[in-house]
C-alpha positions as MATLAB code, in Angstrom:
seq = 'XXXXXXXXXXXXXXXXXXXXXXXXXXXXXXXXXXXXXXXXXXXXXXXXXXXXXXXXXXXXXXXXXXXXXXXXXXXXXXXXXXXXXXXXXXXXXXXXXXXXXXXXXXXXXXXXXXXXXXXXXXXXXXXXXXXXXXXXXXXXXXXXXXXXXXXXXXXXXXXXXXXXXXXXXXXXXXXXXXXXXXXXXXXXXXXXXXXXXXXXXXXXXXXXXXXXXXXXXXXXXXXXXXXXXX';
ca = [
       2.822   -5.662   -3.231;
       4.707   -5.387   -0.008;
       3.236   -8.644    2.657;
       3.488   -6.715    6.141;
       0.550   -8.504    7.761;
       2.574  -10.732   10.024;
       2.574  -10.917   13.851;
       6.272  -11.070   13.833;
       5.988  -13.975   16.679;
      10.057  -15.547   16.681;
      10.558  -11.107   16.627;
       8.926  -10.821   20.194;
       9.553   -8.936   22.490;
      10.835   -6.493   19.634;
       7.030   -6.725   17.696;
       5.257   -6.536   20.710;
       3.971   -3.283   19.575;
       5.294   -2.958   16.227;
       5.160   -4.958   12.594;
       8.060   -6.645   12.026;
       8.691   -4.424    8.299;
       8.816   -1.593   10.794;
      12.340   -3.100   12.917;
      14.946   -0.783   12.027;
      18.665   -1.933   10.276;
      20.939    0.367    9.329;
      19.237    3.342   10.068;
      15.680    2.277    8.128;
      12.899    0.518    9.290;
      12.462   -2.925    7.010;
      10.103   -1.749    4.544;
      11.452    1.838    3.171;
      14.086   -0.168    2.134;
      11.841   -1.910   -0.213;
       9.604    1.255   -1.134;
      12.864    2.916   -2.221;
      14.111    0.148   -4.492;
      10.550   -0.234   -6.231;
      10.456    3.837   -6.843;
      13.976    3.642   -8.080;
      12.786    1.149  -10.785;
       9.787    3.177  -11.972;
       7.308    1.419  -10.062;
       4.543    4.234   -8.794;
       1.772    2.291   -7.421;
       2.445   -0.288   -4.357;
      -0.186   -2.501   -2.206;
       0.844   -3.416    1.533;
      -1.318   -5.042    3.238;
      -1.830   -4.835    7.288;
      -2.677   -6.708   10.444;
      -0.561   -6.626   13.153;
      -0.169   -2.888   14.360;
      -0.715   -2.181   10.825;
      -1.334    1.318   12.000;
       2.574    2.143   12.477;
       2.975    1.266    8.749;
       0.368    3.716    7.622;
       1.235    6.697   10.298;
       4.962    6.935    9.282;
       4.762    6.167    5.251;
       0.585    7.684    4.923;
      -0.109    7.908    1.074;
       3.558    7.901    0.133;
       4.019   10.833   -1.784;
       7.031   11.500    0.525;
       8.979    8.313   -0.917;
       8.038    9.278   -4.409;
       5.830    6.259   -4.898;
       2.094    5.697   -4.244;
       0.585    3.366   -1.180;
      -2.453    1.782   -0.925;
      -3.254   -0.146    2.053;
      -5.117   -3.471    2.235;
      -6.581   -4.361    5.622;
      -6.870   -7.464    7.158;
      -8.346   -7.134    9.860;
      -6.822   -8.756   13.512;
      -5.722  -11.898   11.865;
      -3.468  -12.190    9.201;
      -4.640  -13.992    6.081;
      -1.183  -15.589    5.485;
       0.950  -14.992    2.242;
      -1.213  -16.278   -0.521;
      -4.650  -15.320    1.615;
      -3.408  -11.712    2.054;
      -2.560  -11.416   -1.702;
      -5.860  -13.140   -2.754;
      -7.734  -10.262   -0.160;
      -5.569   -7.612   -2.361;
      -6.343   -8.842   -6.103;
      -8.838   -5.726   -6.740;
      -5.661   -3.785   -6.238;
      -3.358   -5.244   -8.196;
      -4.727   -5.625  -11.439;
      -4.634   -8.238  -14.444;
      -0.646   -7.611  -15.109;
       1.596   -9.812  -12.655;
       3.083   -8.024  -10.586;
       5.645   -7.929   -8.049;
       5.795   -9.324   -4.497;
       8.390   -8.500   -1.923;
       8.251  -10.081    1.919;
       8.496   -7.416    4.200;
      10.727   -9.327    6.398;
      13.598  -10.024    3.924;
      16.161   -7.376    3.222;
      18.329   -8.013   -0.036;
      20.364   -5.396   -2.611;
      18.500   -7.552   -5.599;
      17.875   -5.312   -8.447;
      14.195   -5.531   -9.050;
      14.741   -4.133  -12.437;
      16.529   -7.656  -13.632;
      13.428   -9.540  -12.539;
      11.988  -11.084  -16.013;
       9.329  -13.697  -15.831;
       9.560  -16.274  -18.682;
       6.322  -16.339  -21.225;
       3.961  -18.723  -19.850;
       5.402  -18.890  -16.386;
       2.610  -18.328  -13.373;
       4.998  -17.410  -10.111;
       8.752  -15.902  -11.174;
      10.739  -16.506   -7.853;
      14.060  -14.809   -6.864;
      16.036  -17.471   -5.257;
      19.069  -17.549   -3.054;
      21.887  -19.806   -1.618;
      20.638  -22.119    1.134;
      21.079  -20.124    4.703;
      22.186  -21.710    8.080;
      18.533  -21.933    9.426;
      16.893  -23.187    6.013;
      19.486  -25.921    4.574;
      16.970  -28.184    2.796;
      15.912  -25.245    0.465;
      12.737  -25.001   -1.719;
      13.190  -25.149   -5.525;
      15.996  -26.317   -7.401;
      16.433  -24.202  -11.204;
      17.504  -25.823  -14.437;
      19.714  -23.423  -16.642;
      16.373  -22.462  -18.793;
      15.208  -20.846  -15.491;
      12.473  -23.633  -15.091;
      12.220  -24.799  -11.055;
      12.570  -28.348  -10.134;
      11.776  -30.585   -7.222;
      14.990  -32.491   -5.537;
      18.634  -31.766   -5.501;
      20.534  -28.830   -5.983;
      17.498  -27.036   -4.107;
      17.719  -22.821   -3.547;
      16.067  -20.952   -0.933;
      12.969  -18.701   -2.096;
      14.114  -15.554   -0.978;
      10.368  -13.963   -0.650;
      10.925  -11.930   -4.043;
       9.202  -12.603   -6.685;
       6.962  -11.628   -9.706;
       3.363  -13.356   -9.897;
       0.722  -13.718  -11.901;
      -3.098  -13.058  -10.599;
      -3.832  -16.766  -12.778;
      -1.682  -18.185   -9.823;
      -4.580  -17.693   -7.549;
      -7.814  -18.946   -9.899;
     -10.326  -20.674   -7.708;
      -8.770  -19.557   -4.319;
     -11.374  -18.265   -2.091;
     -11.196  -15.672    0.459;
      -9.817  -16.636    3.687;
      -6.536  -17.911    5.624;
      -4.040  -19.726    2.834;
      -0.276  -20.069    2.445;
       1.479  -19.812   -0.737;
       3.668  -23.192   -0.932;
       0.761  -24.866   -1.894;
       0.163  -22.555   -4.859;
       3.754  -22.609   -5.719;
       3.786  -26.533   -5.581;
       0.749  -26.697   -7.987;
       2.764  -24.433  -10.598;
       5.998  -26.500  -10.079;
       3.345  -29.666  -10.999;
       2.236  -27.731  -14.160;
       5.662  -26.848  -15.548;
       4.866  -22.893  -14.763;
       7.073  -21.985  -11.920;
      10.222  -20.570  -12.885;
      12.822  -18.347  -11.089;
      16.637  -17.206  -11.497;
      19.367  -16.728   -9.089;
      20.606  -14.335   -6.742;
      24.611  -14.368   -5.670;
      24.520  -10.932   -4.039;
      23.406   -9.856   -0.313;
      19.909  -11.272    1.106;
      19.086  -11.933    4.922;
      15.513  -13.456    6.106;
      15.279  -11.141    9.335;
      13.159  -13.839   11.163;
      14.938  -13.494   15.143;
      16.452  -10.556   16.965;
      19.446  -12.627   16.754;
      19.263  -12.166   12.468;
      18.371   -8.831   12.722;
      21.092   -7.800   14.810;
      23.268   -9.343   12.556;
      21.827   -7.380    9.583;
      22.174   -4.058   11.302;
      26.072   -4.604   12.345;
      26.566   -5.463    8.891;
      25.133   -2.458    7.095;
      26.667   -0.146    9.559;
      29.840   -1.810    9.037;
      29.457   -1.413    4.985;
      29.753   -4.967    4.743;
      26.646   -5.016    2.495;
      25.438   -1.857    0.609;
      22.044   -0.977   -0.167;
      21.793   -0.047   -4.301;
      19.354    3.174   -2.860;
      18.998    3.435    0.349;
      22.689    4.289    2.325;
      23.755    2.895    6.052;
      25.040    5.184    8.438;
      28.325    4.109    9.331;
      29.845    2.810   12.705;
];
């Protein structure tokens, strides 16, 4: 599942009339950069869900036959449902199998193919060195790829590999994911493993600027999708 419900609000004036998966870097809107690395690892069936000019998503990727993968659109309606809320709304989608949740605001040359969940473990996160504008971090991870409260905290990097049990008892509606994530931490089930290479949270024009000069200049490389350069 690709979250692209967002309004995109710290993006404005750039998501005044567009969703912030559809803000170009390096040549590619946000979000075919994530359709390409989930049809490069086999994956054939993908949920986005809309809200915010959802519309743009749907006109320039349709049923996505021409990305080699398959789309199928969960609608929100004018207000998103937030992370976990939109993901709850999507659960006749998605199946009984966990499966695989990418932000559609993050851009990152993680190979999707190395994500492994450990048995027993309810939310598998991807996480990443601290950035400038998140310092405290989220999760810390002991070397068995268990997550811990407290020191030596990572930064979730909005990639990660879920499973439906995670959201038992949530009812439809408005509801953020911490929460969830918190409750699994509390229940020894949330678990996660490191990323060293490239990731960027594209959450201000000032980031996203930043991400574009840097593909075009090669200084990060996409494992599917190439940058043009200069």
């Amino acid at each position: 599942m690709i979250l692209a419900a967002g309004r995109g609000e710290r993006m404005r004036p750039l998501t005044g009339q567009l969703p912030k998966p559809m803000l170009e870097v390096g040549g590619h809107p946000l979000i075919e950069y994530h359709l390409a690395a989930l049809a490069a690892i086999g994956v054939r069936e993908v949920i986005v869900n809309l809200s915010w000019h959802g519309g743009r998503i749907r006109e320039a990727f349709g049923d996505g036959a021409a990305h080699g993968i398959a789309i199928r659109y969960s609608v929100e309606g004018p207000e998103p449902l937030g992370t976990a809320g939109g993901i709850v709304a999507a659960l006749p989608l998605l199946g009984d199998a966990p499966f695989l949740v990418l932000n559609g605001d993050v851009w990152t040359d993680f190979d999707l193919g190395a994500l492994r969940a450990p048995a027993g473990s309810l939310a598998h996160l991807v996480l990443v060195d601290n950035p400038d504008h998140h310092p405290q971090g989220d999760y810390g991870l002991e070397s068995s790829g268990r997550a811990t409260a407290g020191p030596g905290a990572l930064t979730f990097s909005g990639v990660s590999l879920l499973d439906p049990a995670l959201f038992d008892g949530c009812t439809p509606g408005f509801r953020a994911l911490k929460p969830l994530l918190d409750a699994a931490l509390a229940a020894g089930r949330l678990t996660g493993q490191r990323h060293a290479g490239a990731w960027r949270d594209v959450g201000t024009p000032a980031r996203l600027a930043e991400l574009d000069a840097e593909l075009r200049l090669s200084r990060f490389r996409h494992p599917v999708l190439s940058s043009p350069v200069g």
